[in-house]
VOGU-3710 file (C-alpha; in Angstrom, 3 decimals, decimal comma):
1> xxxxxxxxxx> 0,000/0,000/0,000  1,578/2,923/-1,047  1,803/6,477/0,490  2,832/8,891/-2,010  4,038/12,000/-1,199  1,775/14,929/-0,462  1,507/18,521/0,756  -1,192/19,732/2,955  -3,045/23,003/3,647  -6,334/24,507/5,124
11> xxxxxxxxxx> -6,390/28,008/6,704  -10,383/28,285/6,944  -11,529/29,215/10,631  -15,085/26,417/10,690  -17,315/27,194/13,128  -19,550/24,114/13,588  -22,746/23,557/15,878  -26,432/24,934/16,566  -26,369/28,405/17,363  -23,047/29,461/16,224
21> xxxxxxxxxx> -24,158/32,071/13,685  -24,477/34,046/16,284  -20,643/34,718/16,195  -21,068/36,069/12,424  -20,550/39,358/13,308  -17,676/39,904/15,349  -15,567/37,486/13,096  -17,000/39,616/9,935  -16,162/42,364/11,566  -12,640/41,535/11,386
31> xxxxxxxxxx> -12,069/41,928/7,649  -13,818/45,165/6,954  -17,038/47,331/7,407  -18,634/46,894/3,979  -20,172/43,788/2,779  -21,190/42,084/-0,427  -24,240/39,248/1,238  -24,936/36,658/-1,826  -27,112/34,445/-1,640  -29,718/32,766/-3,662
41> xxxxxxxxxx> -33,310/32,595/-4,948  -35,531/33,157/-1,797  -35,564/30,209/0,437  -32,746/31,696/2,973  -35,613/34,615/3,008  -38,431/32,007/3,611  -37,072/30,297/6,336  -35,513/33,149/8,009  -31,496/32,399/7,581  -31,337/35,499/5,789
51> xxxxxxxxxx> -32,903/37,529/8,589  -30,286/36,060/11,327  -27,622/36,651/9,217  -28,301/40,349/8,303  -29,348/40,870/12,174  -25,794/39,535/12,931  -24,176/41,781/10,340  -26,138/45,143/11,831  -25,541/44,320/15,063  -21,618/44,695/14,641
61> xxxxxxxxxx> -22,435/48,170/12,412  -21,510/46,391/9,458  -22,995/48,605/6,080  -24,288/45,736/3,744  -24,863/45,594/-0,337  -27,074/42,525/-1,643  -26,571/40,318/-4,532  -29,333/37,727/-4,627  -30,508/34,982/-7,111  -27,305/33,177/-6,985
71> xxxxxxxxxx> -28,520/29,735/-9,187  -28,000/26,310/-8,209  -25,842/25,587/-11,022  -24,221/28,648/-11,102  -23,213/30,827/-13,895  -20,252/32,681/-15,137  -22,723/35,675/-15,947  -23,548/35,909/-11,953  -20,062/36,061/-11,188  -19,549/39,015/-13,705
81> xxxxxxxxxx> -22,344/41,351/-12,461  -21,472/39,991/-8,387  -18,216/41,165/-9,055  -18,660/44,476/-10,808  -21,057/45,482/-7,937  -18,702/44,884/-5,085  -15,975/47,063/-7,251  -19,044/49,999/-7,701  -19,519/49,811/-4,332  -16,074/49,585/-2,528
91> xxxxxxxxxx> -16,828/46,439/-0,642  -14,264/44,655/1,914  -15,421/42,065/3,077  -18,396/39,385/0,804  -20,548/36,999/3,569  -21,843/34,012/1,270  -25,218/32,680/2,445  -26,233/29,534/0,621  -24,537/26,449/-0,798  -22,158/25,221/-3,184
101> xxxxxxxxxx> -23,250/27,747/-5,779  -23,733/30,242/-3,863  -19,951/29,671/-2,190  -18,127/28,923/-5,474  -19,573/31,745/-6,763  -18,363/33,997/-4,121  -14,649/32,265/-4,122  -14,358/33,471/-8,163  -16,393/37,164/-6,820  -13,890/37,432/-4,311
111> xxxxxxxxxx> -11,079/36,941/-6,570  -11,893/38,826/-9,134  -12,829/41,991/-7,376  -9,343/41,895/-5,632  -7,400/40,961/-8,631  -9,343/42,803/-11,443  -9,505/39,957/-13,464  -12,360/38,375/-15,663  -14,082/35,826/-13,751  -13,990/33,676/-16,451
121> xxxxxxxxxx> -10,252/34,113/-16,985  -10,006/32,758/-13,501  -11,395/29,766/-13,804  -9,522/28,764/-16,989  -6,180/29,736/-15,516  -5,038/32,578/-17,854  -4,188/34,608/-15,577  -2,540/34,335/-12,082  -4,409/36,553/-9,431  -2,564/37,329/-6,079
131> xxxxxxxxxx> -5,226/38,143/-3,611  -8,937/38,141/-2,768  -11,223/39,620/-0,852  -12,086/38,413/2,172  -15,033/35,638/2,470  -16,688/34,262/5,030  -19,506/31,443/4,275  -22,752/30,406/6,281  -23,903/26,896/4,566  -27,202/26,099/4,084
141> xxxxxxxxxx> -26,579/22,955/2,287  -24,336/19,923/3,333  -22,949/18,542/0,239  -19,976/20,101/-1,298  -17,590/20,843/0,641  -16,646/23,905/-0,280  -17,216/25,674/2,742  -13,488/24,288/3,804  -11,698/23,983/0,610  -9,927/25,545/-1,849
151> xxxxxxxxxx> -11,826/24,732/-4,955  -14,723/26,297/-7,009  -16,730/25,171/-9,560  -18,535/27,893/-12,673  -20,671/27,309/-15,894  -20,362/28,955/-18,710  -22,976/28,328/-21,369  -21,505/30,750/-24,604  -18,218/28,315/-24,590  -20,374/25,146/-23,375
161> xxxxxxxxxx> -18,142/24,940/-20,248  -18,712/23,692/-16,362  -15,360/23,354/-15,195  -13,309/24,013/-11,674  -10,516/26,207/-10,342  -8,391/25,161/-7,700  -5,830/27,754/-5,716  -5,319/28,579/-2,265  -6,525/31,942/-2,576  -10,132/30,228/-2,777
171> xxxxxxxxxx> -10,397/29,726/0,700  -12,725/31,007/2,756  -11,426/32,897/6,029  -14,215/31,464/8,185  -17,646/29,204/7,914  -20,253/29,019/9,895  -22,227/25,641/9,902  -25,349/25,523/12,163  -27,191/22,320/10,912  -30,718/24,007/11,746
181> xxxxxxxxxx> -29,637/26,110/8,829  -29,920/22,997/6,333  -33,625/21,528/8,553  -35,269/23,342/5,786  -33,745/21,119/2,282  -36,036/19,670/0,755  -35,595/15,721/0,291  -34,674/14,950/-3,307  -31,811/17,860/-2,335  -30,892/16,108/0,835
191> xxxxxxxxxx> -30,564/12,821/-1,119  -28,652/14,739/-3,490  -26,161/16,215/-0,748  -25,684/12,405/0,537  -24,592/11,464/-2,861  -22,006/14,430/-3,382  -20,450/13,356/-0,032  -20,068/9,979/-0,586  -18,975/10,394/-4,375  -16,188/13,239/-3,098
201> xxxxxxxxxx> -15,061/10,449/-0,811  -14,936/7,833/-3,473  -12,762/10,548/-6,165  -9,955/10,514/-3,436  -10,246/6,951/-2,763  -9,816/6,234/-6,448  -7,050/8,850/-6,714  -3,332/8,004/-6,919  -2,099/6,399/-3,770  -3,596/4,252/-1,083
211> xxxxxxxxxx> -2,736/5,161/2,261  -4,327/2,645/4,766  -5,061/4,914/7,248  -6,636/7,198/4,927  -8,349/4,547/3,259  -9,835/3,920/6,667  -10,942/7,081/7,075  -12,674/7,259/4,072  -14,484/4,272/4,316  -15,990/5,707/7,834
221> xxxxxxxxxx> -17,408/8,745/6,355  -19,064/6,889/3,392  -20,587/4,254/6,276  -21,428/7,132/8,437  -23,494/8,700/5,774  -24,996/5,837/4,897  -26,045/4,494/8,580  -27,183/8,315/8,874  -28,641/9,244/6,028  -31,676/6,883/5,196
231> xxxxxxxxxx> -33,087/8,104/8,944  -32,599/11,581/8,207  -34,569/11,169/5,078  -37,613/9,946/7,022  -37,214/12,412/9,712  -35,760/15,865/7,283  -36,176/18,196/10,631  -34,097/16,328/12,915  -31,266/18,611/13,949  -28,984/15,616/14,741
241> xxxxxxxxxx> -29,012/13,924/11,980  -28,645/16,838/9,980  -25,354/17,860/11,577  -23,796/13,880/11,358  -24,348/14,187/7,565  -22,930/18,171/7,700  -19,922/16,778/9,247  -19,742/14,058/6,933  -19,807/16,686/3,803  -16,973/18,611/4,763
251> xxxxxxxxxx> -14,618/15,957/5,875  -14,625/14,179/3,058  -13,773/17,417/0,734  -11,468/19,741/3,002  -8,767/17,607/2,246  -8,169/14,910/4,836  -9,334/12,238/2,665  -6,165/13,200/0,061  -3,481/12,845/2,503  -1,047/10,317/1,049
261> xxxxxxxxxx> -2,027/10,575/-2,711  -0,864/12,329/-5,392  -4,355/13,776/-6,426  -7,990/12,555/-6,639  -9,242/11,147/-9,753  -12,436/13,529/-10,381  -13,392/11,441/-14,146  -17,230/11,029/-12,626  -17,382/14,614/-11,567  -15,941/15,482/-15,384
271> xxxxxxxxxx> -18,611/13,291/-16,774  -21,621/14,535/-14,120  -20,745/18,325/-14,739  -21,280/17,770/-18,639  -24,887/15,975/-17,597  -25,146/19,581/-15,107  -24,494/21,796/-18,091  -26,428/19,871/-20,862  -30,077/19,086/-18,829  -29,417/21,559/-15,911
281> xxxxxxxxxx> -29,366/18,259/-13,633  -28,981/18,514/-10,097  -25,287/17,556/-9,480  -25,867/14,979/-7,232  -28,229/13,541/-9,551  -25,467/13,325/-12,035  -23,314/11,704/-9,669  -25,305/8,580/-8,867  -26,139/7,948/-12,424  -21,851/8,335/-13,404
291> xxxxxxxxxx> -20,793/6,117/-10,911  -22,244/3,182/-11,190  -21,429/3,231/-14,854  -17,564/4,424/-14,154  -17,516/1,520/-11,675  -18,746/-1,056/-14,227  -16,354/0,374/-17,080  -13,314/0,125/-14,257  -14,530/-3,694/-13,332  -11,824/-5,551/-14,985
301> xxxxxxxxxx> -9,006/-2,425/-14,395  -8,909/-1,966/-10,893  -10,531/-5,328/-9,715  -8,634/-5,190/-6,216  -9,762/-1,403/-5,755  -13,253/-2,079/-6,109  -13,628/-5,211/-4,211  -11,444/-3,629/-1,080  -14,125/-0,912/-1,304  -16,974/-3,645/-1,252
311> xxxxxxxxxx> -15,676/-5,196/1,581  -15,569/-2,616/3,726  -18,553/-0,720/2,904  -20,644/-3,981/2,423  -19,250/-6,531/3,331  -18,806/-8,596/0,260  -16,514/-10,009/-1,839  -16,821/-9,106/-5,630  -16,617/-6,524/-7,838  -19,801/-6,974/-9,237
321> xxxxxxxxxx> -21,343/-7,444/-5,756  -19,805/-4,140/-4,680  -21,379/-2,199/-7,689  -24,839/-3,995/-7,258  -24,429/-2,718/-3,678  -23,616/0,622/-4,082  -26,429/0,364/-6,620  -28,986/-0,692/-4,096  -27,862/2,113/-1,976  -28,378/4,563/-3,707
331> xxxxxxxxxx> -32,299/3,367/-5,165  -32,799/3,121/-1,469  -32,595/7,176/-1,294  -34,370/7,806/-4,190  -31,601/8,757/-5,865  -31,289/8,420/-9,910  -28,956/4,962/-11,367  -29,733/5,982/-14,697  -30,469/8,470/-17,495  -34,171/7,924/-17,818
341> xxxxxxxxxx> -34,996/8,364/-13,934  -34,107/11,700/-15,098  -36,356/12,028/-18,535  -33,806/11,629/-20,562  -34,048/9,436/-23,310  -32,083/7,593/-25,861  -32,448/10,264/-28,704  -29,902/12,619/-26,524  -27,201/9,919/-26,551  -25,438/11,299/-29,850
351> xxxxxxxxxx> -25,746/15,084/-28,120  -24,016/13,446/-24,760  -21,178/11,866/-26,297  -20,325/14,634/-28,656  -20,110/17,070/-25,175  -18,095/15,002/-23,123  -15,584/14,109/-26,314  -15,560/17,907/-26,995  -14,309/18,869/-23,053  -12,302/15,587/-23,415
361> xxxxxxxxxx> -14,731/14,223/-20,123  -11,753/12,226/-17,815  -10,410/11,661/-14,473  -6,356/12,710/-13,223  -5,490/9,449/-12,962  -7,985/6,836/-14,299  -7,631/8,505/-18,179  -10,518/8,311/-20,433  -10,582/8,258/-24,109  -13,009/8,311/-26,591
371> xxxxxxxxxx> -14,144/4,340/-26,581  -14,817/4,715/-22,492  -16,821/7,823/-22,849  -18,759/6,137/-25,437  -19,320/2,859/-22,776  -20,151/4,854/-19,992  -22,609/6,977/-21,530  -23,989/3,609/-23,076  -24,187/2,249/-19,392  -25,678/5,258/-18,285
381> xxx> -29,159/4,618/-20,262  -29,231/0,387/-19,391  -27,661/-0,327/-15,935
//
């Protein structure tokens, strides 16, 4: 089992537990007195996140500008106007209120405003900002990760794009995660926010390296989700629950689970964010459906992998069992295992290969070419 070698580094400041917004802010407080709030389409107003947050931000004499409407795959087009706002109105500090949108959007705001870059110009590396503006996050949805990590991910629908940007100066400074904040997602996104965990945990695991330890680890988060997940689906407003699967979320994407590899492998994200930008499918959506067919396409390539992850997740022996497993899970949660549990029928196949070919659809270390694409998308429709 090798360890390969590795370098390590998280900054963000998480504050983690039921009341803890109430330290917004004082710590925003800390990084300026004029902020950008994003956020997105109305339900932080609905169920009152919005008003705790503001109240917080008022209460430490903080002057605040508003950017709402943030969408939940977001778009390069937000980031443009998000960003030319906070430079119109001077701003020095953003507070993101919402999601992974609504937080990768702000990372690319933040970056741009300090840099004067093109957000868009950011996220295809062209240029090489040097600073950001401070950000500080309050999640209202357990699933990516990016409240305590360095990467961001933006659509753009002129080029045909949904790609990621990875750099240190996408941290946040601080997060905030109540779980009563994420009592209010709806089911099908809760199932959705399982998924993402569990599939960021599985991208590492299938990354270069295999730490034992870290393996270990791994494997504990995906069980934990999935001992704690099906009862939270059953029982949405349990505060518990909802903060064992918010825990779950960000460990297994602020960059514990890569210790001892060289890099994840990210080809079912690749694949899933094509799906995202093509049908406007709900990420995790995308993710159930790509990795049962990656799995079945890797079946006879990485044999050992697979069954290791079998055994310790299920408790069985083969890689076949281990997919039909994983399978199962994931129909237990309502989630999607194929194409047409989301509408989508056979007539889009042609339009799906031609995208992922086009962005050239593959992982860092499992490499895809033309022929897999063309399996997995095949898999996709029958498994």
């Amino acid at each position: 089992m090798a360890i390969e070698n590795f370098t390590t580094y998280n900054p963000v400041k998480l504050h983690f537990g039921k009341g803890i917004v109430s330290g917004l802010g004082k710590s925003t407080a800390k990084y300026g007195k004029k902020v950008l709030l994003i956020y997105g389409k109305g339900s932080v107003k609905k169920y009152g996140y919005y008003n705790q947050v503001v109240e917080q931000l008022k209460s430490a004499g903080l002057e605040i500008v508003e950017y709402p409407g943030i969408k939940p795959n977001p778009v390069i087009e937000d980031v443009r106007m998000a960003t030319d706002l906070g430079r119109r109105e001077n701003i020095d500090v953003i507070v993101a209120l919402g999601g992974g949108s609504v937080i990768d959007s702000a990372k690319i705001i933040a970056i741009a405003m300090a840099s004067g870059y093109d957000g868009w110009d950011i996220m295809k590396y062209r240029v090489k900002p040097e600073n950001a503006i401070p950000l500080l996050c309050v999640l209202t949805l357990a699933a990516t990760g990016t409240e305590m990590n360095a990467g961001a991910v933006v659509q753009n629908h002129d080029t045909g794009e949904k790609i990621g940007f990875v750099n240190d100066l996408n941290f946040p400074k601080e997060s905030f995660l109540d779980p009563a904040f994420t009592a209010s997602v709806p089911k099908n996104y809760t199932v959705y926010g399982i998924v993402d965990l569990i599939a960021h945990a599985l991208e590492f695991y299938f990354g270069e390296g295999e730490p034992p330890v870290i393996d270990a680890i791994t494997f504990e988060i995906i069980k934990d989700a999935m001992h704690y997940g099906p009862g939270l689906l059953d029982n949405l407003e349990n505060i518990d629950l909802r903060a064992n699967i918010m825990l779950d979320a960000t460990l297994a994407l602020n960059g514990l689970t890569r210790y001892g590899k060289k890099n994840g492998d990210w080809g079912v994200h690749a694949i899933g964010h094509e799906l995202s930008l093509l049908y406007d499918m709900p990420h995790g959506a995308s993710l159930s459906i790509v990795y049962i067919a990656w799995l079945t396409l890797q079946k006879d390539r990485i044999p050992a992998r697979i069954q290791n992850l079998g055994n310790h997740l299920f408790g069985v022996d083969t890689v076949n069992e281990t997919i039909a497993a994983l399978k199962t899970f994931f129909q237990s949660i309502n989630a999607p295992v194929n194409l047409t549990d989301e509408g989508i029928g056979e007539d889009q196949k042609e339009i799906i290969i031609n995208q992922l070919n086009k962005n050239e659809a593959s992982g860092m270390h499992h490499q895809l070419n033309d022929e897999d694409r063309l399996e997995i998308v095949n898999t996709m429709f029958y498994q």
